[in-house]
Z-matrix of the N, CA and C atoms (Angstrom, degrees):
N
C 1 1.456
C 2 1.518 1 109.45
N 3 1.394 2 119.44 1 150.18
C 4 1.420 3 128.19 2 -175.26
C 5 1.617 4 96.09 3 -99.66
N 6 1.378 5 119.04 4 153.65
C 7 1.334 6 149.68 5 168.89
C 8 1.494 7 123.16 6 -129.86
N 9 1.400 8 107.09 7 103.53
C 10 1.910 9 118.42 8 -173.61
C 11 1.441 10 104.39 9 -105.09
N 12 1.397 11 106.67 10 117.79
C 13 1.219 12 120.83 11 161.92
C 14 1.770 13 123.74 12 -65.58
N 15 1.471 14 91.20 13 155.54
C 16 1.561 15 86.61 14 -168.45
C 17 2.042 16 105.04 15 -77.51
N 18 1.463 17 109.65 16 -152.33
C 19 1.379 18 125.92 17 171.47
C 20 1.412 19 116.99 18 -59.32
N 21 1.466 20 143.81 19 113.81
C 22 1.215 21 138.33 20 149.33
C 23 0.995 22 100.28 21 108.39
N 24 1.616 23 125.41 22 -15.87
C 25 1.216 24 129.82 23 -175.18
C 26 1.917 25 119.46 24 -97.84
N 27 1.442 26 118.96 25 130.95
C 28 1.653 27 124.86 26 -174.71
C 29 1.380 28 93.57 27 -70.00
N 30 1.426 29 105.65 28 170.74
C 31 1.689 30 106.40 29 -179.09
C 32 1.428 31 98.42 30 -81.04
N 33 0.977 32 122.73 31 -31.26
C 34 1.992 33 112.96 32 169.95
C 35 1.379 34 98.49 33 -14.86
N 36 1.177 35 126.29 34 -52.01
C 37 1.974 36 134.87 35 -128.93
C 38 1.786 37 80.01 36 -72.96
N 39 1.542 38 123.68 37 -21.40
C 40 1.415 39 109.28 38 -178.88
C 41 1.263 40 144.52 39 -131.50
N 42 1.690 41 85.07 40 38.92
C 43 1.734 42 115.32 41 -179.89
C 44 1.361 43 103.55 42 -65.97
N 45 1.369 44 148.68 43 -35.27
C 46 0.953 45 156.19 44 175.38
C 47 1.254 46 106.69 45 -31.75
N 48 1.598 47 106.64 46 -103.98
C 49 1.447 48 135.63 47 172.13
C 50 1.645 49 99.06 48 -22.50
N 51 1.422 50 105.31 49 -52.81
C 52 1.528 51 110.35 50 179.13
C 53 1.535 52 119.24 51 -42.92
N 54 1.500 53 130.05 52 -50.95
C 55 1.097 54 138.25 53 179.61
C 56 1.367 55 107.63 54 -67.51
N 57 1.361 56 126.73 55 -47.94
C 58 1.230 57 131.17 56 -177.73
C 59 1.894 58 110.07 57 -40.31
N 60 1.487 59 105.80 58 -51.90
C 61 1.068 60 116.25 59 -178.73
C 62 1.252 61 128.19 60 -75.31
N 63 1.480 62 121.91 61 -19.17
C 64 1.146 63 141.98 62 160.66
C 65 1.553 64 104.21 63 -55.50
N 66 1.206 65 119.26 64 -60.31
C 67 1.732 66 136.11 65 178.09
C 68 2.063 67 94.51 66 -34.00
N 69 1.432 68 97.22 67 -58.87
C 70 1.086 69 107.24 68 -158.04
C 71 1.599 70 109.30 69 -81.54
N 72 0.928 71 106.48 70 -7.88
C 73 1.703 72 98.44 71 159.63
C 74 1.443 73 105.81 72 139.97
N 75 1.251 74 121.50 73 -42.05
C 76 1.336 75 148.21 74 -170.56
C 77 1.841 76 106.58 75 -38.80
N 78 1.438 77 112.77 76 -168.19
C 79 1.505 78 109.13 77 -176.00
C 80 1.641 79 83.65 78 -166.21
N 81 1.018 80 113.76 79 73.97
C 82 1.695 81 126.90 80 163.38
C 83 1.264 82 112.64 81 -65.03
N 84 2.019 83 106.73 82 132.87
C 85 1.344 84 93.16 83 150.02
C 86 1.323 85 119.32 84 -157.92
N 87 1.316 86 140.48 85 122.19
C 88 1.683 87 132.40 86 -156.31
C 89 1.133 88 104.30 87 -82.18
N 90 1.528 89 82.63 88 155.02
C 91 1.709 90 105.70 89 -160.11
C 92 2.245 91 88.68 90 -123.70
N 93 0.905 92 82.79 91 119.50
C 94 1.763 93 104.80 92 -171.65
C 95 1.584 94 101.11 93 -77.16
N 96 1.410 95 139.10 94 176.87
C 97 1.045 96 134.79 95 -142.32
C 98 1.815 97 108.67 96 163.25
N 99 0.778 98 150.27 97 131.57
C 100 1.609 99 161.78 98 164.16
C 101 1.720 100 103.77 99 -82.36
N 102 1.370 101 122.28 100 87.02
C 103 1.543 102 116.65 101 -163.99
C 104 1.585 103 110.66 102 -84.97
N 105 1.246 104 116.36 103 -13.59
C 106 1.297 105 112.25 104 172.58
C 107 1.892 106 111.31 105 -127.14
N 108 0.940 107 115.76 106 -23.73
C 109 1.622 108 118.57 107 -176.57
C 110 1.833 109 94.22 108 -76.59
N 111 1.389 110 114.15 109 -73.75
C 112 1.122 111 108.99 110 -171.78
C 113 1.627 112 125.50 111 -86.85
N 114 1.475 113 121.78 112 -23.06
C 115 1.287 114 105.38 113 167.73
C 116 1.139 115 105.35 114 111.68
N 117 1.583 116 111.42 115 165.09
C 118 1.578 117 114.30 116 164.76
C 119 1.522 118 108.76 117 -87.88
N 120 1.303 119 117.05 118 -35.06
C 121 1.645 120 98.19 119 149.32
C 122 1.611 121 140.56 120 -19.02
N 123 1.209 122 104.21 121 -75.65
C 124 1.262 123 101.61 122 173.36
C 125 1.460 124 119.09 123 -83.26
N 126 1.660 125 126.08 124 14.56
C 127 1.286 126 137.71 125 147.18
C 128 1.602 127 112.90 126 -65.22
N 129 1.171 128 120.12 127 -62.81
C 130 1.387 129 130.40 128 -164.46
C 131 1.499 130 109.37 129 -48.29
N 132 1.611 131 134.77 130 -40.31
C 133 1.267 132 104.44 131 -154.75
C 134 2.365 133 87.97 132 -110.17
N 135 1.183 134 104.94 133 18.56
C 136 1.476 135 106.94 134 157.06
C 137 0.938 136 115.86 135 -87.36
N 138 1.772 137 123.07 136 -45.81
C 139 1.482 138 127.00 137 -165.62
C 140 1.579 139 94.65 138 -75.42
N 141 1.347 140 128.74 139 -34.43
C 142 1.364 141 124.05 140 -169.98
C 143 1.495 142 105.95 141 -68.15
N 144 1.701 143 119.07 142 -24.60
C 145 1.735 144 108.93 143 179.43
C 146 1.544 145 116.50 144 -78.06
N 147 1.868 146 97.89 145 -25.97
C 148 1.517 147 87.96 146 -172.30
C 149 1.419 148 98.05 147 -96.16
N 150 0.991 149 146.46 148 9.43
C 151 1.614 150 144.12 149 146.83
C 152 1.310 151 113.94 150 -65.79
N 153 1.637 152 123.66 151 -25.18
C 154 1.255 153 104.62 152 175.00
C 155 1.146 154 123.03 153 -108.35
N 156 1.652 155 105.77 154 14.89
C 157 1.412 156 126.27 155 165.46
C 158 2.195 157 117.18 156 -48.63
N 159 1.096 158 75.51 157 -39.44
C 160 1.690 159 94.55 158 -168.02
C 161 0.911 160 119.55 159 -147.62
N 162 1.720 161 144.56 160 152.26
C 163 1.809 162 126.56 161 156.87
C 164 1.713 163 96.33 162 -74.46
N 165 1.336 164 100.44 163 147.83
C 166 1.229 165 130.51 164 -163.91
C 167 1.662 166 127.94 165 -162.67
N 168 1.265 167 121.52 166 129.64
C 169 1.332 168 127.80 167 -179.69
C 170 1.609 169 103.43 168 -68.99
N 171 1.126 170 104.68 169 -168.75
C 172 1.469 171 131.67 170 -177.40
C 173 1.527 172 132.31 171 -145.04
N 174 1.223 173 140.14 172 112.39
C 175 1.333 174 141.02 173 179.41
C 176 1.664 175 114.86 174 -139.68
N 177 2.017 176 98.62 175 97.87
C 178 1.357 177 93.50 176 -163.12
C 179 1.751 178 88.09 177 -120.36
N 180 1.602 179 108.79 178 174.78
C 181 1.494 180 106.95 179 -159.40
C 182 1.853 181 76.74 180 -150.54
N 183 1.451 182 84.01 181 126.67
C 184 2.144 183 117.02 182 175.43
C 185 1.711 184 114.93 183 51.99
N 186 1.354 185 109.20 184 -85.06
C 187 1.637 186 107.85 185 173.31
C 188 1.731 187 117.12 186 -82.80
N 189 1.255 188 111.41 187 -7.65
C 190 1.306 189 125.32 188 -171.63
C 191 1.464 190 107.34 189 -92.63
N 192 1.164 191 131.63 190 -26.56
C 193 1.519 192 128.79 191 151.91
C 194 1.107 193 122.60 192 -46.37
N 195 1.589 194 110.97 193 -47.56
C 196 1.430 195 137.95 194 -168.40
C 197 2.000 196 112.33 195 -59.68
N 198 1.158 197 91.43 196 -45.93
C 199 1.584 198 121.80 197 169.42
C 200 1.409 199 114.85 198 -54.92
N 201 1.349 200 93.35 199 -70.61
C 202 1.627 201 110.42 200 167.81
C 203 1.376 202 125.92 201 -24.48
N 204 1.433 203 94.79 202 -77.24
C 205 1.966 204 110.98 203 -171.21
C 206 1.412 205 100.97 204 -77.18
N 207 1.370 206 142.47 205 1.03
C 208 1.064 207 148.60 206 -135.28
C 209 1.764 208 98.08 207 -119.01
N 210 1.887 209 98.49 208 -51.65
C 211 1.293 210 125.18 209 176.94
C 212 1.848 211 99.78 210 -59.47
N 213 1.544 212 114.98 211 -66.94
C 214 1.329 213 112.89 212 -151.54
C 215 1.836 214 86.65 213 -79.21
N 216 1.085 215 143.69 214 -26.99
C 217 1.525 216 116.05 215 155.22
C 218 1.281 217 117.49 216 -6.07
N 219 1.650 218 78.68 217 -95.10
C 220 1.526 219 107.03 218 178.49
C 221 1.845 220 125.74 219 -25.08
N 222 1.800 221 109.25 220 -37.45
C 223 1.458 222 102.44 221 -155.89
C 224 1.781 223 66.20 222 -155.07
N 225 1.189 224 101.74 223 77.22
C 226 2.061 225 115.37 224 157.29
C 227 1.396 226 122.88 225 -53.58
N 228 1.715 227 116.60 226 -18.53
C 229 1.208 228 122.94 227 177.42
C 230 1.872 229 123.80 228 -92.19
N 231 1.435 230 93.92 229 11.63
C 232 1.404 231 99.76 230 -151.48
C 233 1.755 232 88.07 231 -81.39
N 234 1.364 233 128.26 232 135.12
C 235 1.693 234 124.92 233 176.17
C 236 0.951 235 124.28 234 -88.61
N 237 1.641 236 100.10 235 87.45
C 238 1.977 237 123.72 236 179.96
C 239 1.501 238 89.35 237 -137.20
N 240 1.196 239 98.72 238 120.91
C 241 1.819 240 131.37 239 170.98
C 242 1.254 241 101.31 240 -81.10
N 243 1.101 242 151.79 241 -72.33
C 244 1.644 243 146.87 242 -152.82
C 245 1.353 244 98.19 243 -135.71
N 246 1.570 245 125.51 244 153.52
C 247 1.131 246 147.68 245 110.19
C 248 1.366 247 142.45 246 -141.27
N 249 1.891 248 92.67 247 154.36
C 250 1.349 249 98.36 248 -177.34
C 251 1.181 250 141.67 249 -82.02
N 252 0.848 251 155.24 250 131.65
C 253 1.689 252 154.21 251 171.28
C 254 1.093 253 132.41 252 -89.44
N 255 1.496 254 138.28 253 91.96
C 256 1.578 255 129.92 254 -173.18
C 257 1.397 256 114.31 255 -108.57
N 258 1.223 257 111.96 256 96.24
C 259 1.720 258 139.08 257 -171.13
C 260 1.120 259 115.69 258 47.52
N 261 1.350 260 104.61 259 71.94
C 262 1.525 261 124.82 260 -174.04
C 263 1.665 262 88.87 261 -121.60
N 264 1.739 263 103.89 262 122.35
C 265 1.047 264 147.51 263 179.37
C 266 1.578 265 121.82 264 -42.03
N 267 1.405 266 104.39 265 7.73
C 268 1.505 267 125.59 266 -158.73
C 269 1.416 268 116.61 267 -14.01
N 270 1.670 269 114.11 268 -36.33
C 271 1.230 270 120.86 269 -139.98
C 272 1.634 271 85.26 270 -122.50
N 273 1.263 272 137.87 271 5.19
C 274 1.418 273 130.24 272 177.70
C 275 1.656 274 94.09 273 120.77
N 276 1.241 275 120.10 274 167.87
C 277 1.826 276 116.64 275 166.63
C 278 1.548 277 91.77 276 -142.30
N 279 1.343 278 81.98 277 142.80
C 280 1.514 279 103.18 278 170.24
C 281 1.370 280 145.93 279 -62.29
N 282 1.783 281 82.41 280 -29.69
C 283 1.890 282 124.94 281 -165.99
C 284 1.913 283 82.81 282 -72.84
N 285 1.507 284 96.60 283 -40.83
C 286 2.069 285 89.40 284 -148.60
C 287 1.936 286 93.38 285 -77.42
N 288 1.534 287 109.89 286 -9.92
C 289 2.079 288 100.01 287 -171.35
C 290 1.641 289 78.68 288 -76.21
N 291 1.429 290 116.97 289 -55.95
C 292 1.351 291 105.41 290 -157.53
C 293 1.361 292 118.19 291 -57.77
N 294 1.018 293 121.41 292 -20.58
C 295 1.544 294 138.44 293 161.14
C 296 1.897 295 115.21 294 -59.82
N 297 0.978 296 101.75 295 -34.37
C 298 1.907 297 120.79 296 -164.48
C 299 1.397 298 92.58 297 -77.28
N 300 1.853 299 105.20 298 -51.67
C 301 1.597 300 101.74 299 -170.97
C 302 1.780 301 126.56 300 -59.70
N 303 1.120 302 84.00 301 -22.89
C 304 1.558 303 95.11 302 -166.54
C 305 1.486 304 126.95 303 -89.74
N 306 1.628 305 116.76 304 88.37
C 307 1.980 306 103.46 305 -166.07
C 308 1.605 307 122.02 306 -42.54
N 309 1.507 308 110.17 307 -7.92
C 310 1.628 309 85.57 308 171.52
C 311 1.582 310 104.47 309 -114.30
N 312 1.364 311 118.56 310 38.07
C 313 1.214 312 105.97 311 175.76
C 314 1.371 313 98.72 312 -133.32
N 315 1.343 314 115.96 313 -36.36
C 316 1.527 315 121.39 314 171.06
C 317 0.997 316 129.63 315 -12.58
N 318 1.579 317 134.14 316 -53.17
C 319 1.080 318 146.84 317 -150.04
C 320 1.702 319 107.93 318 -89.83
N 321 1.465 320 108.51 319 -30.24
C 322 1.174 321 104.47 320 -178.84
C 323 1.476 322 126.77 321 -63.25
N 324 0.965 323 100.47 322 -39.91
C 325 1.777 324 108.81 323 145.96
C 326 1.166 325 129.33 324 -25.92
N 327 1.126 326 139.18 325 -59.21
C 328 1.137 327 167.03 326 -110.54
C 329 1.632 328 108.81 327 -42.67
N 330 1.055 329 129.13 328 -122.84
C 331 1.588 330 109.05 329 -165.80
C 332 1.503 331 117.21 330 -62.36
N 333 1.034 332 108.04 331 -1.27
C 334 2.053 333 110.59 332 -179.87
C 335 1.602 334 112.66 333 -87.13
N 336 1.458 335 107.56 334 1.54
C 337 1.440 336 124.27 335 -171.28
C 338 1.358 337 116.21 336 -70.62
N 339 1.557 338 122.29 337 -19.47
C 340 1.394 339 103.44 338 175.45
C 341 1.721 340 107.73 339 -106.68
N 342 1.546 341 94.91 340 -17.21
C 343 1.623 342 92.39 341 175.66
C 344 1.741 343 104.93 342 -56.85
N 345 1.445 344 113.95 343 -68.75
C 346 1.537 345 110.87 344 156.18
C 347 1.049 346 143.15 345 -14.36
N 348 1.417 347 106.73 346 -40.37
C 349 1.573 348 93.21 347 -173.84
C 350 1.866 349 107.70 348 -100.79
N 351 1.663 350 97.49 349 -22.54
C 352 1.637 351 93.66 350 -177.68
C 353 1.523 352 113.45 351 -103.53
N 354 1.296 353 127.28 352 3.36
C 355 1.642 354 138.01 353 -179.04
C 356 1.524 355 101.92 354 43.50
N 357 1.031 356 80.05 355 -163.80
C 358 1.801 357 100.17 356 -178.40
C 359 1.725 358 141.11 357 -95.40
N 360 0.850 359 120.36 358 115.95
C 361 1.557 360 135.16 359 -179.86
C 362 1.835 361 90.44 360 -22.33
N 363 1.604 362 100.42 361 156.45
C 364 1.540 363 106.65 362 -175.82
C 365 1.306 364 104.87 363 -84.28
N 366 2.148 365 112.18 364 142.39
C 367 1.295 366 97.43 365 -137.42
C 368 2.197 367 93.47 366 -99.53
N 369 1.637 368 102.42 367 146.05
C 370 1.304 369 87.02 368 -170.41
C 371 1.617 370 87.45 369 -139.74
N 372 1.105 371 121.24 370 62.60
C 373 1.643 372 119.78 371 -163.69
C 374 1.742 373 94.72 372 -135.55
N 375 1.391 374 104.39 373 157.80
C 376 2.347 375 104.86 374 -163.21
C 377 1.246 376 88.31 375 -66.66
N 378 1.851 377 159.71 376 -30.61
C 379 1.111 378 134.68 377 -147.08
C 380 1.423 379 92.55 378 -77.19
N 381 1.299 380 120.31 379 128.88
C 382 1.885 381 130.36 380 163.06
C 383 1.989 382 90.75 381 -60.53
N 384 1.533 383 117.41 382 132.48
C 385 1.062 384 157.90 383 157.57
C 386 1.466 385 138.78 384 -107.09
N 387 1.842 386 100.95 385 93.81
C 388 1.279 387 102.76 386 -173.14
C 389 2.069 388 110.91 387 -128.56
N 390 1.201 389 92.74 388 134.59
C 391 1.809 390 110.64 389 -170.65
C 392 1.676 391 116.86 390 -89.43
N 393 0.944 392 100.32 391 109.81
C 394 1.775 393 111.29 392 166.77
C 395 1.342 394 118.96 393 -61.26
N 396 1.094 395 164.38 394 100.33
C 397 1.373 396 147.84 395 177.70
C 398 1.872 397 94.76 396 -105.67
N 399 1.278 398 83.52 397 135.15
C 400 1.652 399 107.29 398 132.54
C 401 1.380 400 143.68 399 -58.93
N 402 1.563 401 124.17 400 146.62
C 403 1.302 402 110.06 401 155.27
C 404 1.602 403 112.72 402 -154.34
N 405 0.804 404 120.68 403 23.61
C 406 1.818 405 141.06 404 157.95
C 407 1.420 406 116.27 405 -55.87
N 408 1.171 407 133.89 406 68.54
C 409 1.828 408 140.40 407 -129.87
C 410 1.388 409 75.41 408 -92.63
N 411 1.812 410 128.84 409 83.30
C 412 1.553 411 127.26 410 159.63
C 413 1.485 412 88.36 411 -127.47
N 414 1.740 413 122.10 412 124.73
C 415 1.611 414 118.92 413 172.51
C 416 1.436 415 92.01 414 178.05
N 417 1.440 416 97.57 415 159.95
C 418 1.325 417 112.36 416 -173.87
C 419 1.925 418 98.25 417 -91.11
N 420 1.027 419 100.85 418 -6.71
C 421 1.789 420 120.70 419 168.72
C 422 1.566 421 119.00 420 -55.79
N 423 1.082 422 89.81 421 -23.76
C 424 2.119 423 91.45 422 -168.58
C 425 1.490 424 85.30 423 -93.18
N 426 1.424 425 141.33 424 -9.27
C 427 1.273 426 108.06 425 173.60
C 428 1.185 427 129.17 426 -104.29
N 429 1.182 428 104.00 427 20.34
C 430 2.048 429 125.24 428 -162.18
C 431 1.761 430 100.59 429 -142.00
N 432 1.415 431 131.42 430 9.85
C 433 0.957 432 139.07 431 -172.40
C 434 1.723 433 126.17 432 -158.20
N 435 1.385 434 127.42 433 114.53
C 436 1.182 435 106.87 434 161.99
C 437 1.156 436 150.29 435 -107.92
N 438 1.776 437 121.06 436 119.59
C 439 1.038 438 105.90 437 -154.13
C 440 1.841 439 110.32 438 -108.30
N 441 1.674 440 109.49 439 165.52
C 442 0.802 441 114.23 440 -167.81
C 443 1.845 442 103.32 441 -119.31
N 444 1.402 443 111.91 442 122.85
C 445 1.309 444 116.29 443 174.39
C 446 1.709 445 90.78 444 85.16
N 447 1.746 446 104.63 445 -169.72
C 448 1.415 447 110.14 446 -157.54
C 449 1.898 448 109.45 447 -71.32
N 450 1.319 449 102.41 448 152.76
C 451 1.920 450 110.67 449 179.90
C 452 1.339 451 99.83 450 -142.35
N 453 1.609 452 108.95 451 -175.12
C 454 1.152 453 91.70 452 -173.96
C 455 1.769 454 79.17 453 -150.71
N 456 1.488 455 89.71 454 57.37
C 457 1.685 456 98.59 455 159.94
C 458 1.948 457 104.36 456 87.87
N 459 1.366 458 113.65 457 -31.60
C 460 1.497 459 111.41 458 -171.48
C 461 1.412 460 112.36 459 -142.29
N 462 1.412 461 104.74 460 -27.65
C 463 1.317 462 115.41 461 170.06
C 464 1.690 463 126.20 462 -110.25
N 465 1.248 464 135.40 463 128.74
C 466 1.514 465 115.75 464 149.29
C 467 1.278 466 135.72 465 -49.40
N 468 0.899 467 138.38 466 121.82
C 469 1.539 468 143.38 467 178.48
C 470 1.823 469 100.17 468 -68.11
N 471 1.354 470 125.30 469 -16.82
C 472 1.726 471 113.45 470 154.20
C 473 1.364 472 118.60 471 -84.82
N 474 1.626 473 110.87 472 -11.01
C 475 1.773 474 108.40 473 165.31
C 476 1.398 475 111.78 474 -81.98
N 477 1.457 476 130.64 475 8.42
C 478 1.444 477 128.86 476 177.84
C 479 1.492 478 116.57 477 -114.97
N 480 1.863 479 98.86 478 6.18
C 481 1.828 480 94.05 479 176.66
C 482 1.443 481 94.89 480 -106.73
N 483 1.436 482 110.87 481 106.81
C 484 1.745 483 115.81 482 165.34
C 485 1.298 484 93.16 483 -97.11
N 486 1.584 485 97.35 484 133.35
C 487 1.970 486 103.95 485 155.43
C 488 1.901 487 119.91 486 -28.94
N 489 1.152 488 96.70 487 130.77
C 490 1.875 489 102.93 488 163.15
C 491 1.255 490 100.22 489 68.68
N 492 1.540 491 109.53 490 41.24
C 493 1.525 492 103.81 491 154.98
C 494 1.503 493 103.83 492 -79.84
N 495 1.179 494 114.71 493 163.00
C 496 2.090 495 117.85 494 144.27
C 497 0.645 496 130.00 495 -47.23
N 498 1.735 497 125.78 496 -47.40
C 499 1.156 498 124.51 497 -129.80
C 500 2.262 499 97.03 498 175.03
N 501 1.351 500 86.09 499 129.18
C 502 1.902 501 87.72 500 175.62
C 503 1.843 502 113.28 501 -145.89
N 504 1.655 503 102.33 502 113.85
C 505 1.057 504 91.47 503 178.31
C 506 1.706 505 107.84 504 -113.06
N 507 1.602 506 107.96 505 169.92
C 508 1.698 507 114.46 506 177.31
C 509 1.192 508 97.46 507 -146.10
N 510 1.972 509 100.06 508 118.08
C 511 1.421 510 107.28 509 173.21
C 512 1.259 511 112.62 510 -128.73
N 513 1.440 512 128.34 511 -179.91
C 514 1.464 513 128.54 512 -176.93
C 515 1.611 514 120.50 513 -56.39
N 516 1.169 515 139.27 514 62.04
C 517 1.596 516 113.66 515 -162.65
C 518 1.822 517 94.43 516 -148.86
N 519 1.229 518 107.63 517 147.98
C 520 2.104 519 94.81 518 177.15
C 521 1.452 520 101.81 519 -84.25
N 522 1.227 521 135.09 520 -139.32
C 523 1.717 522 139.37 521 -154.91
C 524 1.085 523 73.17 522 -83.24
N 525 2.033 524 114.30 523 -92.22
C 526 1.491 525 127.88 524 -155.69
C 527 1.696 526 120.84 525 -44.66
N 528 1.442 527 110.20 526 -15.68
C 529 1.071 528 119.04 527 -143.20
C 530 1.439 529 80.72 528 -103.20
N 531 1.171 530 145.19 529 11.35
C 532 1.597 531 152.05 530 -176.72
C 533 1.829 532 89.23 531 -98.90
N 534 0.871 533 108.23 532 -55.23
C 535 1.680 534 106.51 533 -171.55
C 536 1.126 535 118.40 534 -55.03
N 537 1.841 536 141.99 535 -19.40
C 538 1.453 537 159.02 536 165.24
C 539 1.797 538 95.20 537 -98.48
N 540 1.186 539 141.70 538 -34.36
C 541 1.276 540 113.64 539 -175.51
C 542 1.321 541 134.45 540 -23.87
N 543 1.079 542 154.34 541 101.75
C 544 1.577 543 125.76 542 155.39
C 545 1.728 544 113.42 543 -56.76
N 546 0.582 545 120.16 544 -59.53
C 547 1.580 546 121.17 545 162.09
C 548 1.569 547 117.02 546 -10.54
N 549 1.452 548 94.06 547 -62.28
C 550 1.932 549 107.13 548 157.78
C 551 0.912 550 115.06 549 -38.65
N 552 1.484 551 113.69 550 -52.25
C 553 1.852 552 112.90 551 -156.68
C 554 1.194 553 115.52 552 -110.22
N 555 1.289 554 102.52 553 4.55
C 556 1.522 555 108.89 554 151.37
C 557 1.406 556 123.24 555 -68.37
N 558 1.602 557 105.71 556 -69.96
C 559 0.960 558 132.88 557 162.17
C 560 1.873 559 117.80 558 -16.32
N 561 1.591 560 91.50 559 -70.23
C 562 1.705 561 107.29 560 174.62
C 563 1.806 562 108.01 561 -41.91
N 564 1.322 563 98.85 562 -66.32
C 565 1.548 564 119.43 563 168.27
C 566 1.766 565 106.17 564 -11.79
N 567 1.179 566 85.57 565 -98.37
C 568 1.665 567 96.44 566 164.34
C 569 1.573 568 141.11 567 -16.63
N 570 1.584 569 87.79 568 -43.11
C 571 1.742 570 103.12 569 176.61
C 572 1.331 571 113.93 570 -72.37
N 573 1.471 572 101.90 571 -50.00
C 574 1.459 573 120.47 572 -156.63
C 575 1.871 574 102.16 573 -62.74
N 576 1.211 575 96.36 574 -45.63
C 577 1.768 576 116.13 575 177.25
C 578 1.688 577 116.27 576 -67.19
N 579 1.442 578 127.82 577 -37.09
C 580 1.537 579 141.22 578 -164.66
C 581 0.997 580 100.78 579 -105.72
N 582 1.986 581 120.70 580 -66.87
C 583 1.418 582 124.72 581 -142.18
C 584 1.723 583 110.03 582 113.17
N 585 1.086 584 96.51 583 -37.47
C 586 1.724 585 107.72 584 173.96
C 587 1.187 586 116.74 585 -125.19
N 588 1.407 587 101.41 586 163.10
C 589 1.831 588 110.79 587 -162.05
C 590 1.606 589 107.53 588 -86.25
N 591 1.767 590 106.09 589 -16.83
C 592 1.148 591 112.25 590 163.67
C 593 1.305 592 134.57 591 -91.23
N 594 1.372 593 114.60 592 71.38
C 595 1.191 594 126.39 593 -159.76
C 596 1.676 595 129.20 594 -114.13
């Protein structure tokens, strides 16, 4: 199974989760990415070779969801059964316009900025799709974004319900704080094996 890191973040950021899953049976392995120099552009047609390397799940965390569901759109035939999403912006983020508006913040974005700000079409493709949310409102997100109802510091937890998911869970943890959960990787656990988080 592949593992996509979110924005700004090296694939280190998901050795964690990684081991967890290793424990659990799995055969993880991150797939690295340039989140602002190169883009989900020049993400898409790498992630599409090593997806068709093997059938394979999915467990991506904030812009790496975005990538994800974005990719198997694009190429519906690609053989990935499940993935997970842990506060990935599905539905657009708020944190990244308030970020867009602003010339000295803009840039940090940089080519992942429109995937960010407009998310993804409602998802109706065979991989089962299930979302982790946060709600631990700690992020450098609440000050470049406003959100309404529970977040988890960078994201809204109503920017992570896209139509034709499987499955949606919300647990105690802020954005970063999804990547150390056990709760997460329980959770993930569950999906990856059932389809649901209640598993």
């Amino acid at each position: 199974m592949l593992l996509l890191h979110g924005l700004w973040m090296p694939r280190l950021s998901m050795h964690w989760l990684g081991r967890r899953l290793r424990e659990a049976g799995f055969a993880p392995e991150s797939f690295g990415y340039a989140t602002v120099a190169g883009g989900p552009d020049a993400a898409f047609p790498r992630l599409v070779r090593s997806l068709q390397a093997a059938p394979a799940h999915v467990l991506a965390h904030s812009l790496g969801g975005l990538v994800a569901l974005s990719t198997l759109q694009r190429h519906p035939d690609l053989p990935v059964a499940r993935v997970v999403c842990l506060g990935s912006p599905l539905c657009g983020s708020g944190a990244a316009g308030g970020l867009a508006r602003r010339v000295w913040t803009a840039a940090t974005l940089g080519r992942s900025a429109q995937l960010l700000r407009q998310g993804c079409a409602p998802w109706t493709g065979p991989a089962a799709v299930g979302v982790i949310a946060g709600r631990t409102p700690l992020g450098l997100g609440r000050y470049f974004g406003h959100f309404d109802g529970d977040h988890d510091g960078t994201v809204a937890v109503a920017e992570t319900r896209l139509p034709g998911l499987a499955d949606h869970a919300v647990i105690a943890a802020s954005h970063s704080g999804l990547l150390v959960s056990a709760e997460a990787a329980r959770l993930t656990v569950a999906f990856l094996r059932s389809g649901r988080f209640a598993g």
